[in-house]
C-alpha positions in Angstrom: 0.0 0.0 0.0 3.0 2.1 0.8 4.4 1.6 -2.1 1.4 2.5 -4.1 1.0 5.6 -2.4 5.4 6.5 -2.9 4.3 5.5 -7.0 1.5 7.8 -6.6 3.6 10.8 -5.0 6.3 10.0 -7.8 4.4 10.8 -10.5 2.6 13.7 -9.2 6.0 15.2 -8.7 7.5 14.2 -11.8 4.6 15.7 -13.3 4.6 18.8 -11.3 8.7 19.0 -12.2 7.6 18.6 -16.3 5.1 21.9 -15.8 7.4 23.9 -13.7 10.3 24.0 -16.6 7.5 24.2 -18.8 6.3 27.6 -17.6 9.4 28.5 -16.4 10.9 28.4 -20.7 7.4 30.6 -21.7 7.3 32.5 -19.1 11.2 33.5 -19.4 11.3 33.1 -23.3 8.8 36.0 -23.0 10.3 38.2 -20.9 13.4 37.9 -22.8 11.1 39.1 -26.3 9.6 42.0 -24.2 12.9 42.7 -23.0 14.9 42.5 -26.7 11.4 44.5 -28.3 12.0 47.3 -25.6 15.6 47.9 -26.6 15.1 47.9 -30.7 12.3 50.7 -30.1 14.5 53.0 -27.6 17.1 52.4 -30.7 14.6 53.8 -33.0 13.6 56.3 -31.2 17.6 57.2 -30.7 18.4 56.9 -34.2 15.1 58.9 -35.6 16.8 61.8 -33.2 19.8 61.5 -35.1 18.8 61.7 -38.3 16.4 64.7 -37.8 18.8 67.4 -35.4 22.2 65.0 -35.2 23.9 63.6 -32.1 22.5 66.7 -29.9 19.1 65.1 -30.4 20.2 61.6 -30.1 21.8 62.8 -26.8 18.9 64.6 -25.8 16.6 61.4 -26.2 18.5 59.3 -24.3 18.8 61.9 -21.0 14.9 62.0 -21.5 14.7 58.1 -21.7 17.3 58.1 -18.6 15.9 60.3 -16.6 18.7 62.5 -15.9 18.8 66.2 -14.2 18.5 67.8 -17.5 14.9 66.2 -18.1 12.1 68.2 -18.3 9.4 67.5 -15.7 7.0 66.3 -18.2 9.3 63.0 -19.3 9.7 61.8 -16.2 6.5 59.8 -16.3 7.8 57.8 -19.8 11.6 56.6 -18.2 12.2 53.1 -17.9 14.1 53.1 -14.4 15.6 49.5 -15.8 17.1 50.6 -18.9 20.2 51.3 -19.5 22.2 53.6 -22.2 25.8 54.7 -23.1 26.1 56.5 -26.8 29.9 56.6 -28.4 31.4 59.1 -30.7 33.5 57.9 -33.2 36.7 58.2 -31.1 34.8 55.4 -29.0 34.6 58.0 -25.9 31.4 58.0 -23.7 28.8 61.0 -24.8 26.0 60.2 -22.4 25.0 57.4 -20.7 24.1 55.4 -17.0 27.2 52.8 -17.9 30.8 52.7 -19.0 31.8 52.6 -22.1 30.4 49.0 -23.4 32.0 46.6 -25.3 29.9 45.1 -28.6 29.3 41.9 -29.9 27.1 40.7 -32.2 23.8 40.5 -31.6 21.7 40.5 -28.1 24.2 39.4 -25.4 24.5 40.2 -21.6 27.2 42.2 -19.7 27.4 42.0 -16.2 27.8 45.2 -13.6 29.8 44.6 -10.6 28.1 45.3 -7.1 27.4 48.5 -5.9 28.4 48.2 -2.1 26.4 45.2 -0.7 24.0 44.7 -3.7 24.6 41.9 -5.9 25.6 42.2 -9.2 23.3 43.6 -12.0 23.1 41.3 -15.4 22.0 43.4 -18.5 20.9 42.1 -21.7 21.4 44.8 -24.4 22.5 45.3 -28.2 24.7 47.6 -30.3 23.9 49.6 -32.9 25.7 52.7 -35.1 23.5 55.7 -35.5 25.2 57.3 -38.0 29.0 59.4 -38.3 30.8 57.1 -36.6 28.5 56.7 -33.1 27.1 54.0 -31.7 24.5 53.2 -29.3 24.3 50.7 -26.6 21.2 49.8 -25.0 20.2 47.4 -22.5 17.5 46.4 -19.8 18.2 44.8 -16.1 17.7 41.2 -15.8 16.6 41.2 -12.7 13.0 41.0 -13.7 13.6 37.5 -15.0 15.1 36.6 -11.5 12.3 38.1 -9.8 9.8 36.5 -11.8 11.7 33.3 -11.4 11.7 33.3 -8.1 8.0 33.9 -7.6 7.2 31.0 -10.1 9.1 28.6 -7.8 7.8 29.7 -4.9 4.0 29.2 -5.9 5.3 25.9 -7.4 6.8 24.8 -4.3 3.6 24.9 -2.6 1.8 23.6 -5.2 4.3 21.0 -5.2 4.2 20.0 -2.1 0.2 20.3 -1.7 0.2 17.9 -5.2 2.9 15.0 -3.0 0.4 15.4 -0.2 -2.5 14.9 -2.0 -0.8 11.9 -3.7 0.1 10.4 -0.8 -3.3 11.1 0.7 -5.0 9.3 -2.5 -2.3 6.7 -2.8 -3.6 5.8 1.1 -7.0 5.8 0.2 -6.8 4.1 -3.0 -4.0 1.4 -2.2 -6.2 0.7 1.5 -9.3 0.4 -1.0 -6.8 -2.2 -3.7 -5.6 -4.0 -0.7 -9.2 -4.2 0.4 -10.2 -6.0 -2.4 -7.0 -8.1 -2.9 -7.3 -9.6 0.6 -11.1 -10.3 0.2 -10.1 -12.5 -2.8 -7.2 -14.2 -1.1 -9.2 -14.6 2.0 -11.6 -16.3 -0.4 -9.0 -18.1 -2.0 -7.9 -19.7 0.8 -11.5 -20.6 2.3 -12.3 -22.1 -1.1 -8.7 -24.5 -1.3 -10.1 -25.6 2.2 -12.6 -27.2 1.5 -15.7 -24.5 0.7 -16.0 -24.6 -3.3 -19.6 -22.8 -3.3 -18.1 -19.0 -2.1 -18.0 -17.0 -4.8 -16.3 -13.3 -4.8 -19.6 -10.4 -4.0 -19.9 -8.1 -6.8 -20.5 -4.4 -5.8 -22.8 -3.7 -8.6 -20.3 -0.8 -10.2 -19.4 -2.6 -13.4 -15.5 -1.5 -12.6 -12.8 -3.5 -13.2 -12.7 -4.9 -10.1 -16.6 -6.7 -10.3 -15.5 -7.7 -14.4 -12.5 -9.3 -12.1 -14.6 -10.8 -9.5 -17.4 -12.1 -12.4 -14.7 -13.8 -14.0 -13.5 -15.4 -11.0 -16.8 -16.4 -10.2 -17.2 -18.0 -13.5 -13.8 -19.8 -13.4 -15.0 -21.3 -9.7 -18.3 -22.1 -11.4 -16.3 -24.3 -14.1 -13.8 -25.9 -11.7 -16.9 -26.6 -9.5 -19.1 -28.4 -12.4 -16.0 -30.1 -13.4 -15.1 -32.0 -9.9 -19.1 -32.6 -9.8 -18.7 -34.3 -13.0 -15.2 -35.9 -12.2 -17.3 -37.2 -8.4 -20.2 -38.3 -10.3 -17.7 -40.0 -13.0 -15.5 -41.9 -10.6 -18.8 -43.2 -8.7 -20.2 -44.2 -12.3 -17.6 -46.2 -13.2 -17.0 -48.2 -10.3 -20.8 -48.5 -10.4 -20.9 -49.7 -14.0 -17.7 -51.3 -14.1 -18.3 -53.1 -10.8 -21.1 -55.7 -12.9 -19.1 -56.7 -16.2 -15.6 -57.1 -14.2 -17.4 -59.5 -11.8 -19.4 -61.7 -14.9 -15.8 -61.9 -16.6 -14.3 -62.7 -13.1 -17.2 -65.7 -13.0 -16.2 -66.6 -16.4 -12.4 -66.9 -16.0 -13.1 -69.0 -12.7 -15.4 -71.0 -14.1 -13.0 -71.5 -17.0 -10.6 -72.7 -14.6 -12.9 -75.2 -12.2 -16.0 -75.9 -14.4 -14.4 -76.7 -18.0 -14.3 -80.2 -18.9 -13.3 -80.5 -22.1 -11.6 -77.8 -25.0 -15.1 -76.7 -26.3 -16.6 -75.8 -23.1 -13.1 -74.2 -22.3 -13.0 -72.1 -25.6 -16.5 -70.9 -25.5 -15.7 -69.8 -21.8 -12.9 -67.9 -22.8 -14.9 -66.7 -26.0 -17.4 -64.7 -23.5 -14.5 -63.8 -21.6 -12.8 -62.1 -24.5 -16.5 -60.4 -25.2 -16.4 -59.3 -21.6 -13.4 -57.4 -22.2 -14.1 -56.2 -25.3 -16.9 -54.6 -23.8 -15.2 -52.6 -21.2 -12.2 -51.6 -23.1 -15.2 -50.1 -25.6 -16.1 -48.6 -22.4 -12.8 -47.2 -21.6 -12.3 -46.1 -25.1 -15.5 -44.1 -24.9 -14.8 -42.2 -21.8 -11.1 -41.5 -23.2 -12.9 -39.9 -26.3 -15.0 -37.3 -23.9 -12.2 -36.4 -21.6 -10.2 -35.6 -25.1 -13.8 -33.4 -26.2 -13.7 -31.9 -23.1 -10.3 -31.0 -22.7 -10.7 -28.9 -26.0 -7.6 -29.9 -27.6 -8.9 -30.0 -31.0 -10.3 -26.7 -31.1 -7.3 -25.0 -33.0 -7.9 -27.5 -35.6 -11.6 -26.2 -36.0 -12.6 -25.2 -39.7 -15.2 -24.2 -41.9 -17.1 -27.9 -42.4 -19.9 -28.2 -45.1 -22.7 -29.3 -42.8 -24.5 -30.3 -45.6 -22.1 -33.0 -47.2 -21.9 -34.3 -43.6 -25.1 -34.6 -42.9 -26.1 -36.0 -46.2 -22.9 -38.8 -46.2 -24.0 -39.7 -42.4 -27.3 -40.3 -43.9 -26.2 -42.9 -47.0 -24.0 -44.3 -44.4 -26.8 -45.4 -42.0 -29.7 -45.9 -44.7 -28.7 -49.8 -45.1 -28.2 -50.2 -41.2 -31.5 -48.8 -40.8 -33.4 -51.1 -43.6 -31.5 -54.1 -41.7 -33.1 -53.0 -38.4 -36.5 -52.6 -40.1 -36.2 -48.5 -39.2 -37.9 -46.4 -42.3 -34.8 -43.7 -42.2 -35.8 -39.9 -44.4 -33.6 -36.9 -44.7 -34.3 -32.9 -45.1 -31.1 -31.4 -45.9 -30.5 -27.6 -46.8 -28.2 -26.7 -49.5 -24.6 -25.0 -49.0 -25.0 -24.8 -44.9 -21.6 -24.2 -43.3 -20.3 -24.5 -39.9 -17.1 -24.0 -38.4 -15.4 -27.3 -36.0 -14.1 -30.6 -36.3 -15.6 -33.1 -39.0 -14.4 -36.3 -37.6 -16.2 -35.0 -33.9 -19.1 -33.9 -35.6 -19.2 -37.3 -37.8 -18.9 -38.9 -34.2 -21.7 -36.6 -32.6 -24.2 -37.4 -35.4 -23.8 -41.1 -35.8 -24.4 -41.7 -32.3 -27.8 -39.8 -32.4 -28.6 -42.0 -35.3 -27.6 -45.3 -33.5 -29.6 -43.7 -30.2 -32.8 -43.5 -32.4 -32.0 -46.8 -33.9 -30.7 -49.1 -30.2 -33.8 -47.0 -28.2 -37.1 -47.1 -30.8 -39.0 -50.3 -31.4 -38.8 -51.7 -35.2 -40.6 -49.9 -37.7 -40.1 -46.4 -36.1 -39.5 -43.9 -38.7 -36.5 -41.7 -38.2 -35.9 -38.2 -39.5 -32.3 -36.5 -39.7 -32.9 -32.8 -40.5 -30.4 -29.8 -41.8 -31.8 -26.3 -41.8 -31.4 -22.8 -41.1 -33.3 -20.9 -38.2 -33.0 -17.3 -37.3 -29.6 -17.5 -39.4 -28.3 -20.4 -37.1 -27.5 -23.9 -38.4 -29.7 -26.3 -37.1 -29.2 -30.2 -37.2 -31.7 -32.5 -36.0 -32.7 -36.3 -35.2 -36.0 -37.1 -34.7 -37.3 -40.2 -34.0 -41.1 -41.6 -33.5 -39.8 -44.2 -30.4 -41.3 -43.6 -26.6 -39.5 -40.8 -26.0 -37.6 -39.3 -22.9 -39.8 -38.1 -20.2 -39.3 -34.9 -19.5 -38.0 -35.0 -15.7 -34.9 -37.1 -17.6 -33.3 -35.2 -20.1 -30.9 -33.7 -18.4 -30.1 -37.0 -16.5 -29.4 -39.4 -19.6 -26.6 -36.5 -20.7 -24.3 -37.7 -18.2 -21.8 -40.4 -18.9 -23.5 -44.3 -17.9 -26.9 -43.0 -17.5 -29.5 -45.3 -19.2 -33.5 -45.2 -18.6 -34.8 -48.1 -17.2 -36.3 -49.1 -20.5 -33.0 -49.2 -22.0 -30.9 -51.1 -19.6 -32.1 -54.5 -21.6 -30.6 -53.2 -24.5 -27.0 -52.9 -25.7 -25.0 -50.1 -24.8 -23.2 -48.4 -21.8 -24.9 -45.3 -21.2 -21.8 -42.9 -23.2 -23.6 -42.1 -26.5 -25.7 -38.6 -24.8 -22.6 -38.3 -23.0 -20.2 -37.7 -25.9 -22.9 -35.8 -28.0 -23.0 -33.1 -24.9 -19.6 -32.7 -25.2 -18.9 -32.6 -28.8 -21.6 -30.1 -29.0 -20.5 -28.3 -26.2 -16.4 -27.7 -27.6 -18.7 -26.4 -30.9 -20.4 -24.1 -28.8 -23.6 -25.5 -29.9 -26.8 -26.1 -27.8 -28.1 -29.6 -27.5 -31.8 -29.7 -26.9 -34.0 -32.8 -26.6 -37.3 -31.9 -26.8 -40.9 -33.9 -27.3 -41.4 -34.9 -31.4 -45.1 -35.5 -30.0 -44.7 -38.6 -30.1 -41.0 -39.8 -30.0 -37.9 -37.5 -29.8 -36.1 -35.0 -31.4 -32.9 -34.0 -31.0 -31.8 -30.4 -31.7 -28.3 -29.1 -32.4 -28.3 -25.5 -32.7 -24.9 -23.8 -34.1 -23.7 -20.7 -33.8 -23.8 -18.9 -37.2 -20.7 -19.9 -39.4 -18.1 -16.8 -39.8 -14.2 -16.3 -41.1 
């Protein structure tokens, strides 16, 4: 917080330093103009003497700009009590003037005076010029203006200076007490959530600052982890649920293998179910693999724009003879040149196993529809089936992995097929919607509309 604040103080002064030379340059770069612009007029007005009476007049002109004894009354209101004047003849000896005879250069440049008793020295910034015959003019005005105006700039910065470090500190305190504030609420939350209590979330203040866009996000991260060690709990009790039945019928099998076999044939077909056995669980191992891959959303960088409509349509020829073998009347309505954007060989996996659903799951002779449309701009895929249904109290259950309704259990199958659908349609962004075909099912996948 200290720190914050001593950042906070920083810049203030660093910015405060930036504006101080800045005013400082216009303010003295202005002067100095005013300054140089007062000189070239006196040397006007010197030289316009000249050249209308000669170097009487020019002399004249500068005692009235000077000030001197021999000035009438009526000038004295007009002198310039910083100025100063010295007019040479051509010899180079002093004619008039409040200085010593000045050496030229080119240009504006400054002479300094030496101190008069305890005063400090005076620093003149002047400029030569001839005025005719011979003569030449010097004129100059004091500096000290410049020093004086100096010094009152960095006085009132000083102030403002150090009012600007207070305030900084002041709001580096109140802001860095009001950061910490936050940041400790979220570590204190942290640390209550790796304890043990997963359903805290971070309150949101109802701004819409960064810091509830922070806390949202948070929220939403917790929210994932969360549904993700539900599903991992619910997984690992599955499987030894599911697992627990065909291990112990290949178990029997083997032992009865062993003890009950009385001859090669009753020994080979024993093994024979044995090997089915297995078969069957490494399917089921092989299944659950494939949705921890979909879920893990490793393929998504291969994602590209996939013709929906060749898909569908090549899924469709590819079950139409497995459907006339199970006695299933399959039909197809396919939109033209429908496009979405993913993984063919997942959505080739999502699709067939909503066919093979509607085909395992509906009694023979139940016609089956796969559909392909647009809706509201959105690609829309869709099985529908005229079986029995799902009631409605279970479509959300038979999504999860080894969930079967109890009119299915008789049937082949382990309970994956939803399960992998969810998740394929999930890494697509898609929504999955089962819904009442009135009667049977339909299946809905809704895509998001196709773009890039």
């Amino acid at each position: 917080m200290f720190r914050l604040a001593a950042l906070f103080a920083l810049l203030f002064l660093t910015l405060t330093g930036a504006l101080i030379l800045t005013v400082l340059w216009i303010v003295e770069g202005t002067q100095r103009s005013t300054l140089v612009g007062a000189n070239q007029a006196d040397i006007a007005t010197v030289r316009n003497g000249y050249r209308e009476e000669g170097l009487d007049e020019a002399v004249e002109v500068v005692r009235q700009r000077l000030g001197t004894p021999e000035t009438t009354p009526r000038h004295r209101h007009s002198l310039a009590p910083d100025a100063y004047m010295v007019i040479k003849n051509a010899q180079g000896e002093a004619v008039i003037g409040n200085l010593p005879v000045v050496t030229c250069a080119e240009g504006n440049f400054t002479i300094t005076l030496p101190a008069a008793g305890r005063g400090p020295e005076r620093r003149i910034l002047g400029v030569c010029a001839d005025i005719g015959d011979g003569a030449s003019l010097f004129v100059g005005r004091d500096l000290a203006s410049l020093a004086i105006t100096r010094e009152r700039i960095l006085g009132a910065f000083t102030w403002i200076a150090l009012g600007t470090c207070a305030f900084a500190v002041l709001g580096g305190l109140f802001l860095g007490r009001r950061f910490m504030g936050r940041v400790d609420a979220i570590t204190q939350l942290c640390e209550r959530i790796i304890v043990g209590h997963l359903n805290e979330r971070i309150p949101l203040r109802g701004r819409g600052d960064e810091w509830d866009r922070l806390a949202q996000a948070i929220n939403d991260m917790l929210d994932r982890i969360s549904a993700l060690l539900e599903n991992l709990q619910q997984v690992s009790s599955d499987v030894a649920h599911d697992l627990r039945t065909p291990l112990a019928r290949l178990r029997n099998r083997l032992e009865l293998a062993r003890t009950g076999c009385s001859s090669m044939e009753d020994y080979s077909v024993a093994v024979s179910r044995a090997i089915n056995d297995t078969d069957h669980l490494l399917s089921i191992f092989s299944a659950l693999l494939r949705i921890s891959q979909v879920e893990a959303g490793t393929r998504v960088q291969s994602f590209s724009s996939v013709c929906a409509t060749e898909l569908v349509e090549r899924i469709y020829q590819l079950y139409l003879p497995v459907a006339e073998d199970c006695h299933h009347p399959l039909s197809r309505s396919i939109a033209d040149d429908i496009y979405v954007r993913g993984d063919e060989e997942l959505l080739t996996q999502m699709f067939s196993n909503l066919i093979e659903n509607a085909l395992h799951h509906t009694p023979a002779a139940t016609p089956i529809q796969v559909t392909l449309e647009l809706t509201d701009g959105c690609p829309v895929a869709a099985v529908i089936d005229g079986g029995p249904g799902i009631p409605l109290n279970e479509r959300e259950k038979v999504l999860r992995r080894f969930y079967r309704l109890s009119n299915s259990r008789s049937t082949e199958g382990h309970g994956l097929g939803l399960a992998l659908v969810a998740a394929v349609a999930e890494l697509h962004g898609a929504r999955l919607e089962l819904r009442d075909a009135g009667p049977g099912l339909r299946v809905n996948v809704v895509f998001r509309p196709e773009s890039g």
